[in-house]
TORPALO-354818 format. One record per atom (N, C-alpha, C): residue number from 1; residue in one letter; x, y, z. Coordinates in steps of 0.2 Angstrom, whole numbers, plus 5000, padded with zeros to 4 digits. Layout:
# TORPALO-354818
- nr  rest  X  Y  Z
- NUM  a  X  Y  Z
...
END
This chain:
# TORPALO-354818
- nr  rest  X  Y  Z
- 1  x  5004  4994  5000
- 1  x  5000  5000  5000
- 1  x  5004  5006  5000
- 2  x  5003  5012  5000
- 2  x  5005  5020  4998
- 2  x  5000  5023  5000
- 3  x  4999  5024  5005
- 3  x  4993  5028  5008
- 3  x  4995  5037  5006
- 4  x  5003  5039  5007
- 4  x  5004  5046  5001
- 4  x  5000  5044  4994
- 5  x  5004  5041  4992
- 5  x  5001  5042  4983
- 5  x  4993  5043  4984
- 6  x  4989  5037  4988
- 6  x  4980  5039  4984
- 6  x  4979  5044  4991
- 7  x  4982  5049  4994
- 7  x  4980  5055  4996
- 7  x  4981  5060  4992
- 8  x  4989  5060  4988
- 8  x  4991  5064  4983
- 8  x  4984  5062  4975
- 9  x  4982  5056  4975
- 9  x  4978  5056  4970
- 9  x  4972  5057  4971
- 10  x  4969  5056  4977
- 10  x  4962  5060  4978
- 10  x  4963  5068  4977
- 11  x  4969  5070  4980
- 11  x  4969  5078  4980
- 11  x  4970  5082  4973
- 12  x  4970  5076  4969
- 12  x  4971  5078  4963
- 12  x  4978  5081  4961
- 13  x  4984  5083  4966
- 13  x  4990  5084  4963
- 13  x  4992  5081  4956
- 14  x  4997  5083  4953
- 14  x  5000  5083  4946
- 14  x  5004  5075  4947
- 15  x  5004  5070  4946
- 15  x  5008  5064  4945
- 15  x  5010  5062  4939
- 16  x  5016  5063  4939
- 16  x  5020  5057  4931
- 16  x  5021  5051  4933
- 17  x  5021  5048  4931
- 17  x  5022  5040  4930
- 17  x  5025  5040  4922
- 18  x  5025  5033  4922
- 18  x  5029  5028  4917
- 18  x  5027  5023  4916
- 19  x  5025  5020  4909
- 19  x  5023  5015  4908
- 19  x  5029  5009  4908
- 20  x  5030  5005  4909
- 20  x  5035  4998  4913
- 20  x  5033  4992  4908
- 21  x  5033  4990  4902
- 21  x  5033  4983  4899
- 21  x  5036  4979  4899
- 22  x  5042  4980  4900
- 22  x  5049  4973  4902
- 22  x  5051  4973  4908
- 23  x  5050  4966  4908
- 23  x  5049  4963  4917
- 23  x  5055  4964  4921
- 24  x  5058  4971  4919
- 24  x  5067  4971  4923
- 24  x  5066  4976  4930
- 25  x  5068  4972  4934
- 25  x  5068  4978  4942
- 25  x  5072  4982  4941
- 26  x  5077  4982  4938
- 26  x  5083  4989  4936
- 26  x  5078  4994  4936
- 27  x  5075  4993  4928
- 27  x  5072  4999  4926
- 27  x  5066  5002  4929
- 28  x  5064  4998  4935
- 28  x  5058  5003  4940
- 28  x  5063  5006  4944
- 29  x  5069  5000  4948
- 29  x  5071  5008  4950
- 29  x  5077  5011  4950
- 30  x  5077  5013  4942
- 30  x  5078  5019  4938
- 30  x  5073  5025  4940
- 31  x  5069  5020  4936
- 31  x  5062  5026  4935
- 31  x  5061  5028  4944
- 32  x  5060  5025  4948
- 32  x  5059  5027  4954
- 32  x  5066  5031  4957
- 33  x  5072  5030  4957
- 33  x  5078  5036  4957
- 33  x  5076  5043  4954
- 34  x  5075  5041  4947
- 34  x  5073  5048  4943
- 34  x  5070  5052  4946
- 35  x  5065  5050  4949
- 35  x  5058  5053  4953
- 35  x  5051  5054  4950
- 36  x  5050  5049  4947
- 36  x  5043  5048  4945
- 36  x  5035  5048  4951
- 37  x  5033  5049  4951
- 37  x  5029  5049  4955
- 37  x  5024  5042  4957
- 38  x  5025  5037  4952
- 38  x  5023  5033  4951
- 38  x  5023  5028  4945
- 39  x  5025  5021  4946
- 39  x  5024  5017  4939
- 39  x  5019  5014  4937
- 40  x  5017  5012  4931
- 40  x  5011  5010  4927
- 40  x  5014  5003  4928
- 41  x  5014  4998  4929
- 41  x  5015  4991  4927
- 41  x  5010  4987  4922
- 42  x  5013  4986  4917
- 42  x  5008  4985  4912
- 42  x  5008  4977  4913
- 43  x  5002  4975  4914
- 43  x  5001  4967  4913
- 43  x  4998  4966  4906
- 44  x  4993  4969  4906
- 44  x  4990  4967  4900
- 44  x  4993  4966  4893
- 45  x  4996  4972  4892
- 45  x  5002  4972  4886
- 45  x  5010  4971  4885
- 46  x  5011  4972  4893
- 46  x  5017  4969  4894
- 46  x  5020  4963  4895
- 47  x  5024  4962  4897
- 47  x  5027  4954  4897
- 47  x  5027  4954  4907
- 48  x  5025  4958  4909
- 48  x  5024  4957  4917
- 48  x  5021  4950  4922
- 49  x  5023  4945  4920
- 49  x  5019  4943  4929
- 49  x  5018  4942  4934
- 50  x  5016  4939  4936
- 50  x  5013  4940  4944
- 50  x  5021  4942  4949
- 51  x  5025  4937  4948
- 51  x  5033  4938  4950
- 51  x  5037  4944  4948
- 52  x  5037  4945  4941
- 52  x  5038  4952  4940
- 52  x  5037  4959  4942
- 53  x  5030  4957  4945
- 53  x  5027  4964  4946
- 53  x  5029  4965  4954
- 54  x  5029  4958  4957
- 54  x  5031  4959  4963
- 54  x  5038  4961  4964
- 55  x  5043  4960  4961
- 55  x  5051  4961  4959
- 55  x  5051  4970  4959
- 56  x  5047  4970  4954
- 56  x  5049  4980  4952
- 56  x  5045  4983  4958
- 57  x  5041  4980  4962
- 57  x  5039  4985  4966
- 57  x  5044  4983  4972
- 58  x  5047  4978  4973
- 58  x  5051  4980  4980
- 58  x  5057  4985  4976
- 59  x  5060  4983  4970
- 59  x  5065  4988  4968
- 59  x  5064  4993  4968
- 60  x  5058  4997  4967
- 60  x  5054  5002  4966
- 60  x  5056  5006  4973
- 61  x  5052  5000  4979
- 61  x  5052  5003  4987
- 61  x  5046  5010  4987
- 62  x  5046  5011  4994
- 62  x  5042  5016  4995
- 62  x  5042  5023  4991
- 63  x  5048  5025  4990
- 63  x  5047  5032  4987
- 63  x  5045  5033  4980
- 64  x  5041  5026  4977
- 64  x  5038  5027  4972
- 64  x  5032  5021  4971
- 65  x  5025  5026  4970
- 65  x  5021  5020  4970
- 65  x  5022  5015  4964
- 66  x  5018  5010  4964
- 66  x  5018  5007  4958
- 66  x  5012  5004  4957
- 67  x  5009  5005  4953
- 67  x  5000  5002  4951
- 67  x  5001  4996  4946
- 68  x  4998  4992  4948
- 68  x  4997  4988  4940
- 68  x  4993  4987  4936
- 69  x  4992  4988  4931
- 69  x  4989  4988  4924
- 69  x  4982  4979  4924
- 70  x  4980  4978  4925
- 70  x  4979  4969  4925
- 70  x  4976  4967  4917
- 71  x  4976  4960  4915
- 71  x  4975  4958  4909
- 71  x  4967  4959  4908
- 72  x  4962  4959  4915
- 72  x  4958  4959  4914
- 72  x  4954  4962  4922
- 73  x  4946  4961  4921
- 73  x  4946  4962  4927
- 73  x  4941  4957  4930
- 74  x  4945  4951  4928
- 74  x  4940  4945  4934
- 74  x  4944  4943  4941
- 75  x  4942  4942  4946
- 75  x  4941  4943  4953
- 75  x  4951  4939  4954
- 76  x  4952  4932  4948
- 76  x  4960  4930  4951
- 76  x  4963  4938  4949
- 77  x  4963  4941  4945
- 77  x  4968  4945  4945
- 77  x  4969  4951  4951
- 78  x  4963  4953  4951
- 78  x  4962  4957  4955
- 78  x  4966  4955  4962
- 79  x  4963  4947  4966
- 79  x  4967  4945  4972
- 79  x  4974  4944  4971
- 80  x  4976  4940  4967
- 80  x  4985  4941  4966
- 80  x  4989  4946  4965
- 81  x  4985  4953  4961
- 81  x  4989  4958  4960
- 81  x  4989  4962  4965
- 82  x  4983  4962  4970
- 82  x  4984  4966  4976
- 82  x  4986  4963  4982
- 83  x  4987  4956  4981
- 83  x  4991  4952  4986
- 83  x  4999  4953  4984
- 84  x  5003  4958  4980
- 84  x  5011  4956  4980
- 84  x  5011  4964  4983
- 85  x  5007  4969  4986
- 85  x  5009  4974  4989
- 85  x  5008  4981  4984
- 86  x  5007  4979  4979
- 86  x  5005  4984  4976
- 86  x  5001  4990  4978
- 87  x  5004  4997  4977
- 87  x  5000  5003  4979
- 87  x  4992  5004  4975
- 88  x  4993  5000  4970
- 88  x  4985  5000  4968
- 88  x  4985  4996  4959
- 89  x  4977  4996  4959
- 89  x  4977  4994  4953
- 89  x  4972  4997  4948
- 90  x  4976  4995  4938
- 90  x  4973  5000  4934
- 90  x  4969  4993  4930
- 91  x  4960  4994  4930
- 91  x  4961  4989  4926
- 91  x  4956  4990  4920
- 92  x  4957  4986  4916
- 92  x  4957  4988  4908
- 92  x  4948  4989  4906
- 93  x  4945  4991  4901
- 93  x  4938  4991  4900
- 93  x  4931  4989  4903
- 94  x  4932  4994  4908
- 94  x  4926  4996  4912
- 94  x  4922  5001  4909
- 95  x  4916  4998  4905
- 95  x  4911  5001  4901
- 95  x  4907  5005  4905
- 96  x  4904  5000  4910
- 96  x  4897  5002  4912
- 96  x  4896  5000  4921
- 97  x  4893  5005  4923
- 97  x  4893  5006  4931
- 97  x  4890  4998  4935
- 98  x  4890  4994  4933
- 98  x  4890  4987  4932
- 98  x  4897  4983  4936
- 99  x  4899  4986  4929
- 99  x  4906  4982  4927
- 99  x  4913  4985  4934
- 100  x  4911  4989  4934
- 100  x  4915  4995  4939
- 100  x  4913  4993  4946
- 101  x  4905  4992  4949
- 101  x  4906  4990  4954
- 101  x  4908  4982  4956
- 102  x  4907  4978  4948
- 102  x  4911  4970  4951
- 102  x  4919  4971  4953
- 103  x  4922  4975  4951
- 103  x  4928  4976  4951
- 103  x  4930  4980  4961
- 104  x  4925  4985  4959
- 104  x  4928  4991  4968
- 104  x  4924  4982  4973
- 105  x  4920  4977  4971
- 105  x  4918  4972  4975
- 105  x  4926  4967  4978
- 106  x  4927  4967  4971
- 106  x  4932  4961  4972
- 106  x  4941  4965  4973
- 107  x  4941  4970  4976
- 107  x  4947  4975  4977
- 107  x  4946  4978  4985
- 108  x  4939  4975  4987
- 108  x  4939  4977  4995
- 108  x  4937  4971  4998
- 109  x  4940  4972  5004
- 109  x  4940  4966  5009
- 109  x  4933  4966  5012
- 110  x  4928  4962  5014
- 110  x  4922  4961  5019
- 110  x  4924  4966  5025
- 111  x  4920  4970  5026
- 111  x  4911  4969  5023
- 111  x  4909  4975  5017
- 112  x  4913  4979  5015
- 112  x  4913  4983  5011
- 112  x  4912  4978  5003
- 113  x  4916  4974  5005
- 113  x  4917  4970  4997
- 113  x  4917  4961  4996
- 114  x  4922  4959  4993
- 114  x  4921  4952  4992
- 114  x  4931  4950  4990
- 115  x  4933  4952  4992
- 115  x  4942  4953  4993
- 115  x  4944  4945  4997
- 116  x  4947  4941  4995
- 116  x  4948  4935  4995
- 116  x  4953  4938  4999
- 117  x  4956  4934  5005
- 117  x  4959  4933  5011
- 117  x  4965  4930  5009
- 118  x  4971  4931  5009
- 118  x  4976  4926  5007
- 118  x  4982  4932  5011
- 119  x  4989  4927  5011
- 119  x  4994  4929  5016
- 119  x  4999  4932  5009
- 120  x  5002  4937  5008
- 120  x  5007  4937  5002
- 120  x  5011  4942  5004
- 121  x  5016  4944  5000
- 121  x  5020  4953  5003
- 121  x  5016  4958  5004
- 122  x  5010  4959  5003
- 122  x  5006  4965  5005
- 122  x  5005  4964  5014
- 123  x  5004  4959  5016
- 123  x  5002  4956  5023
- 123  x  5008  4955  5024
- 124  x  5018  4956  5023
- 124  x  5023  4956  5026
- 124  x  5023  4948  5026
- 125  x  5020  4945  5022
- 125  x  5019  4937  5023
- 125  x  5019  4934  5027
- 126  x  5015  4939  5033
- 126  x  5011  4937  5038
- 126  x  5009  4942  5045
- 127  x  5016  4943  5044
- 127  x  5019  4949  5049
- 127  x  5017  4954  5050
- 128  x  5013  4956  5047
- 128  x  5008  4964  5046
- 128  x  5003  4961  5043
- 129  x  4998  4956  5046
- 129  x  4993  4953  5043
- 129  x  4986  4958  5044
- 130  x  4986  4960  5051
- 130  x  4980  4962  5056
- 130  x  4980  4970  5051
- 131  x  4985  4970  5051
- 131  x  4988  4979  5050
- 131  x  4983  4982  5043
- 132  x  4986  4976  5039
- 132  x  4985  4978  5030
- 132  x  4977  4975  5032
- 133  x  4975  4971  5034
- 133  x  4968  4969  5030
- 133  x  4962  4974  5035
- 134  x  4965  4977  5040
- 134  x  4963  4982  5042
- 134  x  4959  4989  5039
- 135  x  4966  4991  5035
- 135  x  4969  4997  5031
- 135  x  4968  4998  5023
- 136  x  4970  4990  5020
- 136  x  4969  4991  5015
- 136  x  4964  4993  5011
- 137  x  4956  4993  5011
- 137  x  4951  4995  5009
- 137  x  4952  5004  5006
- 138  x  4955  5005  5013
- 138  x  4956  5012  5014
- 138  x  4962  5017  5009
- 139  x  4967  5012  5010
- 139  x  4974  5014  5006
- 139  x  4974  5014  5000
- 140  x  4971  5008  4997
- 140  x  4973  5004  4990
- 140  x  4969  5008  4986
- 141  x  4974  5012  4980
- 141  x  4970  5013  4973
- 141  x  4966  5011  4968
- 142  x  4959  5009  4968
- 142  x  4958  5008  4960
- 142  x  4955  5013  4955
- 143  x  4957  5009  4952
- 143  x  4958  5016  4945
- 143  x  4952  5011  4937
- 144  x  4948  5013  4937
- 144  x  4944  5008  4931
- 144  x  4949  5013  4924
- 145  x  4950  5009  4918
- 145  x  4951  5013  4913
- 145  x  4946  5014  4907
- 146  x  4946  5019  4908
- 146  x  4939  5021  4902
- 146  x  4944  5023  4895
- 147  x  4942  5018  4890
- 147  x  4944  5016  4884
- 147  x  4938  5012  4879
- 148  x  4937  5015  4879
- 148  x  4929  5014  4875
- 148  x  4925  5018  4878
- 149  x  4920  5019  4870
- 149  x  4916  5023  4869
- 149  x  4910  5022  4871
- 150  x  4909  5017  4874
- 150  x  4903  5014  4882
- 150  x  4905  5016  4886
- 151  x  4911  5018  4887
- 151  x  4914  5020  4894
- 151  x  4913  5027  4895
- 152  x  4913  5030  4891
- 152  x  4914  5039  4889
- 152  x  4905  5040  4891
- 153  x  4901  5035  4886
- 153  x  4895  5038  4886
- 153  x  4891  5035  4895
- 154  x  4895  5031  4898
- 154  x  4894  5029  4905
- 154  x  4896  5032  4911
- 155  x  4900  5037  4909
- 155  x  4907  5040  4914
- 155  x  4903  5040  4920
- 156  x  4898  5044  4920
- 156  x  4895  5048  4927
- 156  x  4891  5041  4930
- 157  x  4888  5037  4930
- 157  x  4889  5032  4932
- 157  x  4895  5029  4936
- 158  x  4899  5028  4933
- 158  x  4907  5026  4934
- 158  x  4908  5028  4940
- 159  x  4908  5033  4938
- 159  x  4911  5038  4944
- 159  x  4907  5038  4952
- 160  x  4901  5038  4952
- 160  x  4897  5036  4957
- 160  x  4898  5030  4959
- 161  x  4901  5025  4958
- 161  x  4903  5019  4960
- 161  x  4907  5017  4966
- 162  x  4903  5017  4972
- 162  x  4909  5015  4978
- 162  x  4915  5013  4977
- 163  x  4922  5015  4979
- 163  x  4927  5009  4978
- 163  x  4931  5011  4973
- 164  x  4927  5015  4968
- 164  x  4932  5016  4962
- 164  x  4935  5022  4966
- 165  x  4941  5024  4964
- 165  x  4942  5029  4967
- 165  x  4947  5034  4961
- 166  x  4944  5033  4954
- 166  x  4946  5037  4949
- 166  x  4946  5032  4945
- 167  x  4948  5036  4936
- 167  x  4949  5035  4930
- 167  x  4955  5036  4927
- 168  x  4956  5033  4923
- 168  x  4964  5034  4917
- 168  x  4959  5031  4908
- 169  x  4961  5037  4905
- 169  x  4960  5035  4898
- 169  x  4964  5033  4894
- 170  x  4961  5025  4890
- 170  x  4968  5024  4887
- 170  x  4965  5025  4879
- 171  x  4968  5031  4877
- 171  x  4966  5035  4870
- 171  x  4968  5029  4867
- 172  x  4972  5025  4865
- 172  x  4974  5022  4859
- 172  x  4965  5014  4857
- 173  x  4964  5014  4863
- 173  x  4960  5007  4863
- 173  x  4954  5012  4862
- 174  x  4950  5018  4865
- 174  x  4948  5023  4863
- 174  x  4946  5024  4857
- 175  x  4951  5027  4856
- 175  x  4949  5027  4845
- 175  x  4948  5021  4843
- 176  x  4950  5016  4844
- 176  x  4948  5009  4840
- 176  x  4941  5007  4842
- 177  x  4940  5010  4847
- 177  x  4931  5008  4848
- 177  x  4929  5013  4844
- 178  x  4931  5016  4842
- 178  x  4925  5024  4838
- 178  x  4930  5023  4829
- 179  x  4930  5017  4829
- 179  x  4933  5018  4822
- 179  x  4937  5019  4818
- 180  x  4943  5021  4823
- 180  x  4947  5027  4820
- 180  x  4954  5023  4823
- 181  x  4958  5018  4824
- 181  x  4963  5015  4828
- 181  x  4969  5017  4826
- 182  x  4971  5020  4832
- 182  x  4978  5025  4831
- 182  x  4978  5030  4832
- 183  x  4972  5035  4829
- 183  x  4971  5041  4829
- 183  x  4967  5045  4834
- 184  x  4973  5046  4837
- 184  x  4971  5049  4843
- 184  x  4968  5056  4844
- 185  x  4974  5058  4839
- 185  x  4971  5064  4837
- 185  x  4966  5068  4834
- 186  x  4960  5065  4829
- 186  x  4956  5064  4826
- 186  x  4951  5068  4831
- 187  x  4947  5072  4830
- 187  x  4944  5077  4834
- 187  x  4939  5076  4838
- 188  x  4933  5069  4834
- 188  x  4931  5066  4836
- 188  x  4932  5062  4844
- 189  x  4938  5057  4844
- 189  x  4941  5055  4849
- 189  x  4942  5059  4852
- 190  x  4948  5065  4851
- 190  x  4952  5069  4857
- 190  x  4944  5073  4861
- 191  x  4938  5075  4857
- 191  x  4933  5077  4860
- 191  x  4929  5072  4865
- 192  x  4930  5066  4862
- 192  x  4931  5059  4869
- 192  x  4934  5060  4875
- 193  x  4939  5061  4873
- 193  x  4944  5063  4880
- 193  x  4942  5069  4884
- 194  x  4940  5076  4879
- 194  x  4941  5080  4883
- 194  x  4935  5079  4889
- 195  x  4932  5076  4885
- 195  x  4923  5074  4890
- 195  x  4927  5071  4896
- 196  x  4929  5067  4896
- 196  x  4932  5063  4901
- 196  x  4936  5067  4906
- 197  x  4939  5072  4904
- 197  x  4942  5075  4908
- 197  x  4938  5079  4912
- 198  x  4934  5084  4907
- 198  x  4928  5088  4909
- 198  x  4923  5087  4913
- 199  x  4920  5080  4912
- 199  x  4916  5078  4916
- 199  x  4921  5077  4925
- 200  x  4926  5072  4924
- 200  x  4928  5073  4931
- 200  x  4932  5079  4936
- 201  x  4931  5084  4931
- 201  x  4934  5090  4933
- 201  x  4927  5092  4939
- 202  x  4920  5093  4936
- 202  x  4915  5095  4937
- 202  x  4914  5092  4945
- 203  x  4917  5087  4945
- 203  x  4916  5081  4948
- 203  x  4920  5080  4957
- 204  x  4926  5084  4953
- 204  x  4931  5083  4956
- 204  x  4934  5077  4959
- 205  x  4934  5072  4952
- 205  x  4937  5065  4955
- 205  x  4945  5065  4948
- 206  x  4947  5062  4951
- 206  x  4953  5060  4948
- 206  x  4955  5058  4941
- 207  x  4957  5061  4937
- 207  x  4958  5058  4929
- 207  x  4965  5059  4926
- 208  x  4967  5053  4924
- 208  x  4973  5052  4923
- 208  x  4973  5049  4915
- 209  x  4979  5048  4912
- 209  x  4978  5047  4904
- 209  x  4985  5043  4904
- 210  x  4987  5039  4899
- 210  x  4991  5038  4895
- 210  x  4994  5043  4889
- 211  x  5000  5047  4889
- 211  x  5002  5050  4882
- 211  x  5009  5046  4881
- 212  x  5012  5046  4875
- 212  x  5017  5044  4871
- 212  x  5023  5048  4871
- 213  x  5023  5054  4873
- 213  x  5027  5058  4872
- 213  x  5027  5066  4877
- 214  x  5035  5069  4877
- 214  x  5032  5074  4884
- 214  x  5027  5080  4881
- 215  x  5025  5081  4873
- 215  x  5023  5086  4871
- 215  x  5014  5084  4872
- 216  x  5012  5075  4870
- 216  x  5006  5075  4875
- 216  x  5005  5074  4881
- 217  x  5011  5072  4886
- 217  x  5009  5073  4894
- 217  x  5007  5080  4895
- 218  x  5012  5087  4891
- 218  x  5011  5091  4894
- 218  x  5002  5094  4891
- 219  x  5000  5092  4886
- 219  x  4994  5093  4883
- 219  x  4988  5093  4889
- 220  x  4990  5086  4890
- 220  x  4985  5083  4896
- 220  x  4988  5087  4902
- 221  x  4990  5087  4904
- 221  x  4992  5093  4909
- 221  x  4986  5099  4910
- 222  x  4989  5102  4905
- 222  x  4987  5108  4906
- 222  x  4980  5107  4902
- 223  x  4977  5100  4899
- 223  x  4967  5101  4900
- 223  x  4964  5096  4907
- 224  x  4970  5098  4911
- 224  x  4967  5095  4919
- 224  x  4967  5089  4921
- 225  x  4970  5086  4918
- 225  x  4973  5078  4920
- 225  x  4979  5078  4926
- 226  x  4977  5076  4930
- 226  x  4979  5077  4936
- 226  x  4987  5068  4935
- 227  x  4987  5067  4934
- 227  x  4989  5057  4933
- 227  x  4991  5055  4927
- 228  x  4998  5057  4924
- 228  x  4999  5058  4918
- 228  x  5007  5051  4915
- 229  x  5004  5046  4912
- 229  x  5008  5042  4910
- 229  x  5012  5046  4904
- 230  x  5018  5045  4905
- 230  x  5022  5051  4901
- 230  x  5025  5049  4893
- 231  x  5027  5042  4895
- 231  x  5031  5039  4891
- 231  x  5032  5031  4891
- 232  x  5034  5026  4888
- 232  x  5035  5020  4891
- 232  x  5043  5018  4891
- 233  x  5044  5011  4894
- 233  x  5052  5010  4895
- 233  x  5054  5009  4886
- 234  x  5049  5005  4881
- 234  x  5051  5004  4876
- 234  x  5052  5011  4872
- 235  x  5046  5015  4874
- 235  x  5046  5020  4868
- 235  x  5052  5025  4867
- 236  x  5054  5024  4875
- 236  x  5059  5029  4877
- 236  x  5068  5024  4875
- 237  x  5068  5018  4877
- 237  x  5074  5015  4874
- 237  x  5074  5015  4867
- 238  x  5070  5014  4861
- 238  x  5072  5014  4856
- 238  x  5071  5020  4852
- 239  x  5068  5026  4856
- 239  x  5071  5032  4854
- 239  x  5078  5033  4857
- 240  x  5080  5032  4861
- 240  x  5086  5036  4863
- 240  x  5092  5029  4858
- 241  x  5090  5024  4856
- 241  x  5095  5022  4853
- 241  x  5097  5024  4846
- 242  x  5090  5024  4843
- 242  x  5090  5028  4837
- 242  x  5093  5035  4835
- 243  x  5094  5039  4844
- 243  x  5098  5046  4842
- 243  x  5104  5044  4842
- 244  x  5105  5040  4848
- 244  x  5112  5038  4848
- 244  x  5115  5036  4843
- 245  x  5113  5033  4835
- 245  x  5116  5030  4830
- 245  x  5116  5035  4827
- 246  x  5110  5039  4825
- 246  x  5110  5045  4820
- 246  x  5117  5051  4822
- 247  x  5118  5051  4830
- 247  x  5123  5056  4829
- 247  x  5130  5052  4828
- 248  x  5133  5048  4831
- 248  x  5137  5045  4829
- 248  x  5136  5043  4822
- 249  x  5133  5042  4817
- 249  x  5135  5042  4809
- 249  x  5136  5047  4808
- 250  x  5131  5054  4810
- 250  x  5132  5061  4810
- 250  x  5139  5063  4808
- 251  x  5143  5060  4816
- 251  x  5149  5062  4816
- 251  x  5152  5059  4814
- 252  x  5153  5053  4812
- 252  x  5158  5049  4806
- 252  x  5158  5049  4799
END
């Protein structure tokens, strides 16, 4: 748990993060040194599992949260991935205020929910048993992703849903529900987005995004995105290799 971070993300403060697809603890904490305010653990797209994820979050350590992404959102993932200590979790296509509350069910412990009891690193594997199953309802992030275009048109539902305790949009899956995949920018979608923001502006609930690059983090920024994925570890290695080559031929 990070009882800082989901205080710092109720309050809606500015958080970057970084999206993490290769299973290596180095590189969270790198990103956790750098100062990120948090990592994205991507299961669903990345090569992460259950072991992995537990890896980069002890590497990580306290001074930087780490959420994770899940493949899906039926009740094993949910218990597994909040059973390796994880600050919280992001989980993929949550349409409808339905689907949102199985989700804030199976992510809180009795009597608030339906949270499967098991001993793992979040429990100190055992040693902190009474402490976390206590506190955890309380602590732990969840974050529904709204990425589709049922989801946009269900937000405020969403949003009223016990347990959930914010949103993150993933533009790229977004566009592919509205016909358009890839094209983020296309007017129509970025008017998706902005709804999403706008609506939990209104709301004053938390909304966060995935961007590719710092000139879309900064974009999201500044239309109120509190929770800003900035870049990931791949897109940022083989950019920086690719400079790397270009100046050295440069120079040769």
């Amino acid at each position: 748990m990070n009882a800082a971070f989901k205080s710092k993300f109720l309050r809606r403060e500015k958080l970057l993060g970084i999206v993490l697809s290769l299973p290596l603890p180095e590189i969270a904490e790198m990103a956790a040194q750098a100062g990120f305010d948090w990592l994205f653990l991507d299961m669903e797209h990345g090569l992460l599992d259950f072991a992995a994820v537990q890896r980069m979050a002890m590497a990580a350590g306290p001074r930087c949260a780490c959420l994770a992404r899940l493949p899906s959102s039926s009740s094993v993932w949910i218990k597994k991935t909040l059973d390796l200590g994880v600050a919280g979790i992001i989980v993929p296509m949550v349409n409808t205020p339905e689907e949102a509350a199985r989700v804030a069910q199976h992510a809180q412990y009795p009597p608030a929910g339906r949270r499967s009891v098991g001993v793992g690193r979040a429990h100190r594997y055992g040693q902190n048993f009474r402490v976390y199953v206590d506190t955890a309802n309380q602590y732990t992030t969840v974050i529904a992703q709204i990425e589709h275009i049922q989801a946009v048109q269900n937000l405020e539902g969403i949003l009223q849903v016990p347990g959930i305790d914010g949103v993150l949009v993933g533009p790229f899956d977004l566009s592919a529900s509205m016909g358009k995949p890839g094209f983020t920018d296309d007017p129509e979608v970025r008017a998706a987005i902005e709804h999403v923001v706008q609506v939990c502006q209104e709301r004053a609930r938390p909304c966060g995004i995935f961007m590719g690059d710092p000139t879309g983090a900064r974009w999201a920024m500044e239309k109120g995105f509190s929770m800003v994925a900035c870049s990931t570890d791949t897109l940022l290695l083989n950019t920086a290799l690719s400079n790397l080559l270009k100046d050295l031929k440069g120079a040769a």
